[in-house]
N, C-alpha and C positions, 0 to 999 in steps of 0.2 A: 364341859358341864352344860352350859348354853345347847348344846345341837342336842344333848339326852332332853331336857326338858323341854325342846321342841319335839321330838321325836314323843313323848310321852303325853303334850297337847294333841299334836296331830292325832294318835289311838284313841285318847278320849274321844274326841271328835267321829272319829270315823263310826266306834262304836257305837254314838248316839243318831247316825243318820240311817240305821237300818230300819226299815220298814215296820212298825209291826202291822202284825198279822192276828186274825182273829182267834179265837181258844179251840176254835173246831179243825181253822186250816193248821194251827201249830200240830193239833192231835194228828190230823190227817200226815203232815210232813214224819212226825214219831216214828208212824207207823210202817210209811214210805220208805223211811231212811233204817229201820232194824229191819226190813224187809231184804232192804238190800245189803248189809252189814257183809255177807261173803264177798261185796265187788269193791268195798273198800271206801263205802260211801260215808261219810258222817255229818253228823246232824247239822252241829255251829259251824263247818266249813262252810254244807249249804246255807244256812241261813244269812251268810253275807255275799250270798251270788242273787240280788233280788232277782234280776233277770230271770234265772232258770227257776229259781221259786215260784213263779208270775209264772210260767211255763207248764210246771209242775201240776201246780192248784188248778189250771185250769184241765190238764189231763187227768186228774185224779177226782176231779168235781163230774166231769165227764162220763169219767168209768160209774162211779161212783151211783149217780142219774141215772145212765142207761143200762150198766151190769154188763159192761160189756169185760170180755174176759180178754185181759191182756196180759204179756210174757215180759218177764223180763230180759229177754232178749232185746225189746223192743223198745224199754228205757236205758240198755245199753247202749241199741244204736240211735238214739234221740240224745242222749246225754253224756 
């Protein structure tokens, strides 16, 4: 009983130190992540990898800026 109720402090916990993120870059990741719905990407897994999120935002603010036309071949082999 003791180790469930650790186990279920620790998920609280964890779930409260994920980054947020602003209402544009959340839209932005939406968009990113049904974009790529055939490679099997989903939204809330990313959302607890801040890393590749951080990663992401900045490739897609990138694109974004300059219109530059990227494949997703190229977030396959990035991610």
């Amino acid at each position: 009983m003791f180790d469930t109720i650790q186990k279920t402090i620790a998920n609280r916990h964890k779930k409260k130190t994920i980054k947020k993120i602003s209402t544009e870059e959340n839209e932005i990741l939406k968009i990113f992540c049904n974009s790529l719905k055939n490679i099997g990407c989903n939204y809330f897994n990313l959302l607890k990898q801040q890393s590749k999120i951080k990663h992401i935002l900045q490739c897609l603010h990138l694109i974004k800026s300059n219109k530059f036309n990227i494949t997703l071949f190229f977030f396959n082999q990035t991610f």
